[in-house]
N, C-alpha and C positions, 0 to 999 in steps of 0.2 A: 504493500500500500504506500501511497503516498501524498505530501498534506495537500495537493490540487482538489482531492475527493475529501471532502470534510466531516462526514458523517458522523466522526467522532464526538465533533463539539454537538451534535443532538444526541446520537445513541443508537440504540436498535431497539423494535417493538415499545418502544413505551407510550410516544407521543401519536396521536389519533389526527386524525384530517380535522376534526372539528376545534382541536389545541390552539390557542392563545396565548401567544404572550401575556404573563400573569406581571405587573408594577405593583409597587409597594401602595396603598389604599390614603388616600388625603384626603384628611375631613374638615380642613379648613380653619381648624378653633384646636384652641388648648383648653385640656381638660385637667384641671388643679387637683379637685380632689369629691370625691362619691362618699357620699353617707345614704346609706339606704335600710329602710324598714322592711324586713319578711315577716310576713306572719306564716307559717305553714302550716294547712287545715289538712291533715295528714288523712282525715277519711274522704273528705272529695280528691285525693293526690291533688294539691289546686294552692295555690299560694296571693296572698296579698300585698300588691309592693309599694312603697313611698319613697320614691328615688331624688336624692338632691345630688345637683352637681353644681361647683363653683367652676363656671366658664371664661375665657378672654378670647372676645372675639373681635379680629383686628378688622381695621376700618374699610368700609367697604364690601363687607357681609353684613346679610341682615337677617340672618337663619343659622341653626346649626340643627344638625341632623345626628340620629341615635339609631343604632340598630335593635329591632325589637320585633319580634317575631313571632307572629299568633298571638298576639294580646288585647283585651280590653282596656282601651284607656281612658281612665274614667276621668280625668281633668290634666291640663299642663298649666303650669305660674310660672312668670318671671318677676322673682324680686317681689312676690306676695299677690301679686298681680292675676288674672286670665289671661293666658297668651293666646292667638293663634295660633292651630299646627295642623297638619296633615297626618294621615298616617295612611298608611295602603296595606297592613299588615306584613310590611317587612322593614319599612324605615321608617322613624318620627321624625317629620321636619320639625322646626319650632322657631317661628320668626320673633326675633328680637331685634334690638340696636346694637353695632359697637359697641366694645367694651368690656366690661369684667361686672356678670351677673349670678345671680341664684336663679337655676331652672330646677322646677320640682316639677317630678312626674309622678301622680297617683296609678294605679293599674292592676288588674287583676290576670291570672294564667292559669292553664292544667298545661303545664310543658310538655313539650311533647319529644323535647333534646333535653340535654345540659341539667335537667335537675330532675333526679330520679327518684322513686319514692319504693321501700321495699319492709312490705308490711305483713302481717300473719293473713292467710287464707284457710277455707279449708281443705287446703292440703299442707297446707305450712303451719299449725297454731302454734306451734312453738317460735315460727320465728322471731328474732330481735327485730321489731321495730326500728327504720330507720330513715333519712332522706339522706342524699350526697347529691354534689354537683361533680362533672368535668366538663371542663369549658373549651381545652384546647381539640381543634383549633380553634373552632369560633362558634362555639353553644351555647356561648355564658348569656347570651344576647334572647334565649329564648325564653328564661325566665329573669330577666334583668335589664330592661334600657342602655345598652351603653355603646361605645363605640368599638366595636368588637375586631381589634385588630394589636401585631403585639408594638407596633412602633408609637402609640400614645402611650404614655406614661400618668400615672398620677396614684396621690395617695387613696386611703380608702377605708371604711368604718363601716361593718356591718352590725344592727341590732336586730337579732333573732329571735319570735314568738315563738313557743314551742310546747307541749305538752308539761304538763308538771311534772312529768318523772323523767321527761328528759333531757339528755344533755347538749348544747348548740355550742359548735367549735368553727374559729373561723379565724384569718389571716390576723397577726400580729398579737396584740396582749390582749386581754381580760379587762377593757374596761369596767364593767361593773355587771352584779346580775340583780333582776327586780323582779318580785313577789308579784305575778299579776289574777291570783285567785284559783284557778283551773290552769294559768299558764302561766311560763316564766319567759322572760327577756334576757339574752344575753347578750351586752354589747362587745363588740371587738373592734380594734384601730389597729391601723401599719400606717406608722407614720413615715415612713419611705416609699416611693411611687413604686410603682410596679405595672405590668402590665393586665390588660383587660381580663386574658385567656386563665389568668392565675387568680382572678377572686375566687375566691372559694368558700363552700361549707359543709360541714355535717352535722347532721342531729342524729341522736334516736337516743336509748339504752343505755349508757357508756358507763364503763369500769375506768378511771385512767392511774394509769402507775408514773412517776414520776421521777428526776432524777436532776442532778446536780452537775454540768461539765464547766469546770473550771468558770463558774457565771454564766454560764448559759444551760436555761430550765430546758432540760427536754420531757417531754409529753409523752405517753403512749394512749390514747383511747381506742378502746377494745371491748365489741360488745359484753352485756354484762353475762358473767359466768366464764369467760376467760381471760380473767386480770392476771390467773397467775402465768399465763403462755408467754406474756410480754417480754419478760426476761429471757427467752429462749431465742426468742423472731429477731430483736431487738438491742440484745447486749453489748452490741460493737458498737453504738452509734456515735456516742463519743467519743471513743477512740478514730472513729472513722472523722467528727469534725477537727480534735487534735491534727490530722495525718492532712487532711486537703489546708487548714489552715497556714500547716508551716510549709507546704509545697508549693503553694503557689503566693506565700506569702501575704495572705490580705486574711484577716480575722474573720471568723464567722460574721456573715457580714449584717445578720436579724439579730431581735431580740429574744426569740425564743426560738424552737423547735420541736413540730405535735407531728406526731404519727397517728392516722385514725383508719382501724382496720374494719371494714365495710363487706356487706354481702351482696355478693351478684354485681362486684365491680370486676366487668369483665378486660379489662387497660392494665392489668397488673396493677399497677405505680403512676401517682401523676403528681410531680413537684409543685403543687400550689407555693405561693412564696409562705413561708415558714407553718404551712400547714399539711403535709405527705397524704394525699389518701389511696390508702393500698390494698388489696383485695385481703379477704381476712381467712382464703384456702394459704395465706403467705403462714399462720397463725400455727402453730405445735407441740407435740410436748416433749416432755423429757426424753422419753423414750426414740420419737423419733430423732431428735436432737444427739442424741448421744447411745443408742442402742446398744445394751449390756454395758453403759456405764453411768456414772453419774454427771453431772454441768457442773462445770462447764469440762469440756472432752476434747481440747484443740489436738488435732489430727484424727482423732476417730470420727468425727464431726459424717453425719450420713445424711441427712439434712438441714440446710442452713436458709436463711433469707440475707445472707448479705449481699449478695450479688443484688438483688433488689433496692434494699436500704442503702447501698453506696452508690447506685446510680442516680435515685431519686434522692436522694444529699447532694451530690456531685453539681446538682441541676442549682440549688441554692445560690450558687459563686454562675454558673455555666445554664445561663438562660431566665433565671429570676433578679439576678443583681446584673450583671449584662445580658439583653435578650436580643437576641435575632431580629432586625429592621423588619423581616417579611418571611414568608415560607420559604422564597427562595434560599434563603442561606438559612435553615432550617439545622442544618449540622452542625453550627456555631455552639446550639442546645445539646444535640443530641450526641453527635460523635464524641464531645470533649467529656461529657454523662458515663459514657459508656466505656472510653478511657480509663478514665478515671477510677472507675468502678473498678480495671482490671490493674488499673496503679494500685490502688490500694490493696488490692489480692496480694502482689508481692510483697506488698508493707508486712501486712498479716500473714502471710502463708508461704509467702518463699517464691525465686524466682522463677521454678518450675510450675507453679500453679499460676505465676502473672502467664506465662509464654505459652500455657496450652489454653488458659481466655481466649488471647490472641489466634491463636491455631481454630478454636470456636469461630469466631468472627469470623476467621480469611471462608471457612466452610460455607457458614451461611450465605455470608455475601457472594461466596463462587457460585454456591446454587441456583440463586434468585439471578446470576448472571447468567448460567449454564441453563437454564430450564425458564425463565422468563422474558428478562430483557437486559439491559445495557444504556442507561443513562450519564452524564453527568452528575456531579457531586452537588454540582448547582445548577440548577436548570429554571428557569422559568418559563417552560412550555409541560403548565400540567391544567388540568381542570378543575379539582379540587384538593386545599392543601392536604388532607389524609396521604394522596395518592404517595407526597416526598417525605414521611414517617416508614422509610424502606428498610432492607438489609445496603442499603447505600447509602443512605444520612448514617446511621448508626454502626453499622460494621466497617464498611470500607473507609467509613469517616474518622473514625479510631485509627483504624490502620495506618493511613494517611499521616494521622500525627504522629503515632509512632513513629514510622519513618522519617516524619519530620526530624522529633526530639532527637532521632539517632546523628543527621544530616550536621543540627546544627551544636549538637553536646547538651548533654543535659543542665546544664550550668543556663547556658543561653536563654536554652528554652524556657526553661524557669523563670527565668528575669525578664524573658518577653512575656509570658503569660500574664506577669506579674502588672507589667506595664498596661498590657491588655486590658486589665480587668480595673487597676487603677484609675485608668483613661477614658474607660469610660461604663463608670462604677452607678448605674441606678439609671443608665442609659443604655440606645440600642445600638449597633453594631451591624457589620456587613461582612460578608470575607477579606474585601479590598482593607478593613480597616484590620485585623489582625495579621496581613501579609506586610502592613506598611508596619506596624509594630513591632513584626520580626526583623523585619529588613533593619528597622532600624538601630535594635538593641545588637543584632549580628555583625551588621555593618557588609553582610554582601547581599546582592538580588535575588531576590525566589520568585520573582515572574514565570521563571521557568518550570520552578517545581507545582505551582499551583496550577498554570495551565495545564500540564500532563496529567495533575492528579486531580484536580478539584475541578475546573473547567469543561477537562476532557472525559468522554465514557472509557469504560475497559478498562486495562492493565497489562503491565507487562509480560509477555509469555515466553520465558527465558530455557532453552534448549544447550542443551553444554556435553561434549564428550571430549576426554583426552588420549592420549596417546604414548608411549616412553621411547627416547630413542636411547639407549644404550652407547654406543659408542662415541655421542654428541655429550651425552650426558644431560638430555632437557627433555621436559616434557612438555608436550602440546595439547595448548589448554582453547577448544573451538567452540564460540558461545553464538548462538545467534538468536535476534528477538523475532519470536514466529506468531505474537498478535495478531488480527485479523482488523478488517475494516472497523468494523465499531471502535473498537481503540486507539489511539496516539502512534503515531504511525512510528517513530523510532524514540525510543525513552532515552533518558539522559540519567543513569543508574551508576551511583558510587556502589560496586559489591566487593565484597572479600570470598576468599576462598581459603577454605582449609586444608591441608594436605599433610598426610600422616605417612612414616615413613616406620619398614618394619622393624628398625632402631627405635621406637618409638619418638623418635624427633616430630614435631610438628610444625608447622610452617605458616603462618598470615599472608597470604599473598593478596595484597589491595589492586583495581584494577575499575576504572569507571569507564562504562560501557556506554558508548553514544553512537553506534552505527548497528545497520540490522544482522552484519556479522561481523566477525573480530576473531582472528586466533594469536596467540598466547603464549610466547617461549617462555619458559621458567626453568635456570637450573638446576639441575636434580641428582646429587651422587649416587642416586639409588630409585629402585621404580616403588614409587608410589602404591601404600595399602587401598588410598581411597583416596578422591577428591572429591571436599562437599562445599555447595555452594552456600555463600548467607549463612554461615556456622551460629551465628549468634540471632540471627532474625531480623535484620537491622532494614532491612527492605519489606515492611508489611505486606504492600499489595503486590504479587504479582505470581504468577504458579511456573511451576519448575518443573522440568523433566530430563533425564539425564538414561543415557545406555548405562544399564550396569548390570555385571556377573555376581555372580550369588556371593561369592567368594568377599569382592569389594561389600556387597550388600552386609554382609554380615563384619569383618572389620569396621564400617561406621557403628557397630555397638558398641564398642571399645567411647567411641567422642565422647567427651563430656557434656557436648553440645545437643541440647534437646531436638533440633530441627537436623541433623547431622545423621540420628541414631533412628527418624522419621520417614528419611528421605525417601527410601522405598515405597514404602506403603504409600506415603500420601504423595507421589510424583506430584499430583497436580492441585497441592498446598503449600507446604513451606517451598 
């Protein structure tokens, strides 16, 4: 292939004839900050809202508009006032003046997205009683007025009506809770903005266990009858915000941290800003935890919820304190989430369990490339945001940075993250803005590496056999890149190679490949056990295939090296 034929920068099978270019959404007006009233009438599933926003709308609008979908609107005010507004069942206009105003919106809903209600029937009377929301990408809009998109920012206070036995949990502190007879109020504030997709709440039931990380409370609510599970699902989690705080350098950047485990959430995990709400099949007990032993059981561990709990933490720093400008850069949340999750693996677990995450990921995302399709890493040619929530925002997007962090040394990387996240801390971002942040803490270009990986579809398909000549004393090392059309037509690939000699000497041989073939003199006093490509993993994305005799096959079990001792079986992973 070659770059005259472009297909790469779209991809293969994803995009549809009827695909559009998808922009980032402008609503014209800044949005300060939302205090809204629920009431939740748990037996009609049906809720009552009183929405205030403090707006600034610059001169020369005389409207600002809400997303609100399927609702009753039973009056709109500005500044105490009857406004006019429109509403068509999917957008509220609301004509105002210039300026900086109070618009209150009364309204009534039976949602029928983003706020879910899971109650006893008869087939369930034992169930807990409960309601949850998840907003992302854009449901929070169906029981809630607002401008549903993640590049508005603003702070936000919700006071929650609820049953008197139960418990209402929602984004930042515990302002206050009030006796209202049959029901109670519970209010909550985040006084740091955040975006639309991350308001959030739950009610029903709740047990909560609670805990102390160095100042900062973490939460667990857990329907009632399994408080004591918490400590099993859950017991890492400050260790887990200790380990992201000192790695990327910026403190937990909320005032608290709740976990609320939920029935019939079928999303796993959704980082509300300092509110987790996670499916409560996440929820276990001792036994499964630690099977013929007692808790806490590090290495016998048969099942855990960390992988869970450290992605949806991860998202805390990576997507709620900086968020993604649009769907299209979508991975800015998710891939660094999912990193992350497998950083902290080797924190806790060692570095064979970070590398075989990884080895997870390359799977997944080869799948969904091998049996589906083939997009870019950023695309904006999709229909709905769902469709870029893929094994390519998340797996390949991991990858990606791994390979990064290898590229530019972990030191670097760190100190751009750092930069990253400092720069623009309770704001939203783009990929161009963390490529200029690297480049700049690096001090060399990565135009290159982003276009091949993040721009472009596919990955490298790296092909390699050697040879010994005896009487020259070298060996011929022939690599060639055998991608197809969907992919970057020739990568630009720093790899190493490893080569073990029956002396047991072993050799580093560094060599950056930028043509579609390449062969390779290396001196050699002796013919080589084995040659293994990427011994340490330092190239995430890309699949491998190599000739090799049984004999070689089996000396790579000797590497210390986990992708090394691999090779065989999975030719077409590490």
């Amino acid at each position: 292939m070659s770059f005259d034929r472009a297909g790469y920068l779209i991809g293969r099978n994803f995009v549809y004839p009827d695909y559009r270019i998808q922009f980032p959404r402008h609503y014209g007006y800044a949005l300060r900050h939302l205090r809204a009233q629920v009431r939740i009438k748990a037996n009609e599933k049906a809720i009552e809202g009183l929405a205030e926003y403090n707006v600034d709308v610059p001169l020369g609008r005389g409207y600002i508009e809400l997303d609100a979908a399927e609702m009753r609107i039973v009056s709109v005010k500005v500044d105490g006032q009857d406004a006019r507004f429109e509403y068509d069942g999917r957008t509220l206009r609301v004509y105002l003046n210039p300026g900086s105003h109070m618009v209150q919106v009364s309204y009534e809903t039976k949602p029928r997205k983003g706020l879910y209600f899971v109650l006893p029937d008869e087939h369930y009377r034992d169930r807990v009683p409960m309601v949850w929301t998840q907003g992302e990408s854009e449901d929070n809009h169906y029981w809630i007025p607002i401008p549903d998109y993640p590049n508005i920012k603003f702070t936000s206070e919700l006071l929650i009506i609820v049953p008197k036995t139960w418990t209402a949990v929602s984004n930042g502190v515990l302002v206050e809770t009030r006796d209202l007879g049959n029901e109670v109020l519970w209010h909550w504030r985040l006084d740091k903005p955040h975006s639309a997709y991350l308001v959030a709440l739950a009610a029903g039931e709740f047990e909560v266990v609670r805990e102390d990380c160095d100042g900062v409370i973490i939460e667990h609510y857990v329907p009632r009858g399994y408080g004591d599970r918490a400590r099993f699902s859950f017991y890492r989690t400050c260790d887990m915000i200790k380990f992201y705080s000192e790695y990327t350098g910026v403190k937990y950047p909320w005032p608290n941290y709740k976990h609320v485990a939920v029935s019939e959430f079928i999303y796993g995990g959704m980082e509300n800003t300092t509110v987790t709400i996670v499916t409560d099949t996440t929820l276990h007990d001792e036994h499964a935890h630690c099977p013929g032993s007692r808790f806490p059981c590090p290495g016998m561990e048969d099942f855990t919820s960390d992988g869970l709990v450290a992605h949806e933490l991860a998202h805390q720093w990576f997507g709620d304190y900086v968020t993604t400008k649009d769907w299209a850069n979508i991975w800015l949340n998710e891939a660094f989430a999912t990193y992350f999750e497998a950083l902290y693996m080797e924190h806790a677990k060692g570095r064979d369990e970070f590398l075989y995450e990884l080895y997870q990921n390359l799977r997944n995302y080869l799948n969904e490339y091998g049996n589906r399709y083939a997009r870019p890493i950023v695309t904006r040619l999709y229909r709905d945001p769902e469709e870029v929530f893929d094994r390519h925002t998340y797996e390949k997007g991991s990858l990606v940075l791994h390979t990064l962090r290898n590229l530019l040394g972990d030191e670097v990387f760190r100190r751009g993250i750092n930069l990253y996240l400092t720069r623009h801390a309770h704001g939203n971002a783009d990929t161009e803005d963390l490529r200029k942040t690297l480049e700049e803490v690096s001090g060399q270009p990565l135009d290159w590496f982003f276009t091949q990986f993040v721009y472009s579809s596919g990955h490298p398909v790296i092909k390699y056999s050697w040879s010994y000549d005896p009487g020259n004393k070298l060996v011929k090392l022939s690599i060639s890149q055998a991608q197809g059309d969907d992919s970057y037509p020739i990568y630009r690939l720093p790899l190493e190679f490893e080569i073990k000699y029956p002396s047991g000497k072993v050799d580093i041989f560094k060599f950056e490949l930028s043509e579609r073939e390449a062969t390779i003199y290396v001196p050699a006093s002796e013919r080589p056990q084995y040659i293994c490509i990427d011994p340490q993993f330092k190239v995430g994305v890309k699949s491998v295939s190599a000739d090799k005799g049984i004999e070689e096959a089996i000396a790579e079990l000797s590497s210390e090296n986990m992708p090394c001792m691999s090779t065989r079986c999975i030719g077409q992973g590490w």
